[in-house]
N, C-alpha and C positions, 0 to 999 in steps of 0.2 A: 568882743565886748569886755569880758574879763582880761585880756593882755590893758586894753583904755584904760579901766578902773581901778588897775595895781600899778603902773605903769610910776607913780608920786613914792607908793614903796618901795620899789626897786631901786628909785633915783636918790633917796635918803639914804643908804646903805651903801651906794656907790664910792669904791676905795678909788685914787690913781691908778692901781693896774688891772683893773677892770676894762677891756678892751673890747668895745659894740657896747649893743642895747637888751634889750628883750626881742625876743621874737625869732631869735636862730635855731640849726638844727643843733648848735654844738655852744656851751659859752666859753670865753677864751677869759684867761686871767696872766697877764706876764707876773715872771719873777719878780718881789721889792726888791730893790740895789739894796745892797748891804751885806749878804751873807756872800762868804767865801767856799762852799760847799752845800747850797740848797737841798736839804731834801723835802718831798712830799707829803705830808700826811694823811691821808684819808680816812673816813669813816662813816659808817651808814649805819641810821636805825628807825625805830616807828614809836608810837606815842601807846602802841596800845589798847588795851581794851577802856582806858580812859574815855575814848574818844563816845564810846556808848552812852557814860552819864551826858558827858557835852550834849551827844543828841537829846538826851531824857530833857536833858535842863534847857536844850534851845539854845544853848551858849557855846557861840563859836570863835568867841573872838581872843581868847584867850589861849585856844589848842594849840594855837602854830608855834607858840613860844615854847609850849612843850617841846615841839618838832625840834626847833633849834639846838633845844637844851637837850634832846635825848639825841640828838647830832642833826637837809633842808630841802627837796620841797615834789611831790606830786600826789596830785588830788585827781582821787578815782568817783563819780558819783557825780555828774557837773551840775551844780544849783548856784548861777551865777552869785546870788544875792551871798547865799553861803562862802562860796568859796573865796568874794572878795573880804570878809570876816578873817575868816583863816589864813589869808594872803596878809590881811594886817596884821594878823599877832606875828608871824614868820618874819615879816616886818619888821613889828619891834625885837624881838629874839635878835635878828641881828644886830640890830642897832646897839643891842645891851652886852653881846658877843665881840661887837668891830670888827662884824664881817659885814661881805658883800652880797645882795641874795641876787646874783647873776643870770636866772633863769628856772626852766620846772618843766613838766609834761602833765597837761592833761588829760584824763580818758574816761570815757561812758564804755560802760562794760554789763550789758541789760543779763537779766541773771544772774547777777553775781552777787547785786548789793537791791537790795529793796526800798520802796521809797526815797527817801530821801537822806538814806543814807549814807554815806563814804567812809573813805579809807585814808590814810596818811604814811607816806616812807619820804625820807630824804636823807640828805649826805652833805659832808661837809670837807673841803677841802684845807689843808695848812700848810705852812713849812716850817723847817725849825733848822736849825744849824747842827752837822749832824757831832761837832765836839760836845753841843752842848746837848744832846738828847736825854732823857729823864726814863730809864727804863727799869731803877730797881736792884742795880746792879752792884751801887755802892753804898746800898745799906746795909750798916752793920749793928750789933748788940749795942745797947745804952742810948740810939738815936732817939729825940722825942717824935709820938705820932700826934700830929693835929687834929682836928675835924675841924670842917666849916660845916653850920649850920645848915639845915634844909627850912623851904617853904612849905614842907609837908612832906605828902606822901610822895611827889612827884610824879613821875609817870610810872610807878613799880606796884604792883600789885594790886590790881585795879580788879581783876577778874575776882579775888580772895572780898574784896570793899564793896564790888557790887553783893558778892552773896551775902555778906551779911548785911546790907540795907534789904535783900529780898526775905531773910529769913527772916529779921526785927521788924518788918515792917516801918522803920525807920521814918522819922518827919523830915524829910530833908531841909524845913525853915526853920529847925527847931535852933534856938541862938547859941552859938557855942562863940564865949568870950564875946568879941566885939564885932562878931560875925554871925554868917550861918552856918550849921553844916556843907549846903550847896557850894556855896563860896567855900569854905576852906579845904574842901574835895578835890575844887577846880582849882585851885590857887596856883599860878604857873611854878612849872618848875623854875629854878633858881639857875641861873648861870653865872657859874664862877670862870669864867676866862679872865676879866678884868683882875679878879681878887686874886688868882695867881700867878697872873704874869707882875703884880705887884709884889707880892711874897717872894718869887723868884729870883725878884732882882736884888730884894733884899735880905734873903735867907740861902743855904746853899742848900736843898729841896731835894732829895735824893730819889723819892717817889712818890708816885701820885695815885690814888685808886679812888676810881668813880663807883661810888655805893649801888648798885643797879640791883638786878634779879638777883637773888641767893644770899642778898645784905653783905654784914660785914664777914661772914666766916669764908664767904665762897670767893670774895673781890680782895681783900686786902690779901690776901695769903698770892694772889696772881702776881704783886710786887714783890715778894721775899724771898731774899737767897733761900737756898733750904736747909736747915737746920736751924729756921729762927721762926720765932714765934711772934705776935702783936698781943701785948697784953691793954684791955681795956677798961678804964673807971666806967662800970655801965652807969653809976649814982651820977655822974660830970656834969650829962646832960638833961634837956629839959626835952619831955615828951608832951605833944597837944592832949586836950583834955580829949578829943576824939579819939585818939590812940586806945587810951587805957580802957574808953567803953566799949571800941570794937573789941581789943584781946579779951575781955568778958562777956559779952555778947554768944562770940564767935569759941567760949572755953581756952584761948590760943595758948600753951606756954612760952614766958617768956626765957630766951635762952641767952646765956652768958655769951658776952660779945667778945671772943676770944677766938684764936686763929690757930 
């Protein structure tokens, strides 16, 4: 029933070298013509303790996009109604990524998750031309460092945001801006594929560091030769008004973004 009811998201996502349908043991994707030396990229990861408020809040439609953006797709916990929710956001993720969502594994695992609970991992396949690979290598003193903006928290520390809504007792309807807190907790992660495969083409981009677990001091130092440093304007940027009440809430200090 659930391969029927995804079956329109899969098909909107559908690139040229996507090769079958839904429903094999394996999914097949040829090479795009064009590169002269292909190589593969892969990578895999999970959303999260995120996925707990989702439960809290009954809101599922919105998780899978995280999935995409924290890299796509199986769903442990099988609650059709559910899982066709989360097939749609994984859905849009790609669609917002310009990938393909080629297939998944689903599994009922009794003991493991309670009620109607579940779980989320998936993976994402690429290739890139391997002259032109972006690994860090030709960055040198005086480069400028960018940021692109976040949707929020994204999918990074979620475990630290549920404990302070349990210790504050926190409203989660309370309005924050032109929202609510619920809503801008959940607010999908953001996916920059598009933004920099456009910057790419027209900047020479020497590295790239995805801000995940450990922030800026633990991620950006994994692109730099060694003996360089990222120095950072922390005043540049603008922080949610939920930010500054968790770090107070929660006592948190805030630490110089520096590498």
């Amino acid at each position: 029933e659930l391969v029927s009811r995804i079956k329109d998201t899969a098909a909107r996502t559908r690139r040229p070298e996507v090769l079958g349908g839904l429903g094999g043991f394996g999914a097949m994707v040829s090479i795009p013509a064009g590169y002269n030396e292909p190589v593969l990229v892969s990578g895999t990861d999970g959303v999260g303790t995120k996925l707990r408020l989702a439960m809290q809040l009954d809101k599922h439609d919105s998780i899978g996009i995280d999935l995409v953006a924290m890299c796509v797709n199986d769903l442990d916990k099988l609650n059709v109604d559910v899982a066709t929710q989360v097939v749609a956001g994984i859905g849009e993720g790609c669609e917002q990524a310009g990938c393909a969502l080629v297939g998944g594994e689903t599994a009922e695992m009794p003991g493991m998750y309670e009620g109607d609970d579940y779980d989320l991992a998936g993976f994402c396949v690429g290739v890139a031309e391997r002259s032109e690979i972006i690994d860090g290598g030709r960055v040198q003193a005086g480069d400028v460092l960018i940021a692109l903006g976040s949707s929020g928290p994204h999918s990074n520390g979620y475990s630290l945001i549920r404990k302070i809504l349990e210790v504050s007792n926190a409203d989660l309807e309370q309005p924050i801006g032109d929202t609510t807190l619920a809503n801008a907790l959940m607010a999908p992660t953001r996916i920059y594929v598009k933004n920099l495969l456009q910057l790419i083409r027209e900047v020479d981009v020497r590295a790239l560091s995805h801000i995940t677990g450990g922030g800026l001091p633990e991620n950006i130092p994994r692109v730099l030769p060694n003996g360089t440093i990222a120095a950072i304007d922390t005043t540049a940027g603008h922080c949610p008004r939920y930010s500054s009440g968790s770090r107070t809430t929660a006592a948190l200090p805030v630490k110089r973004c520096t590498a």
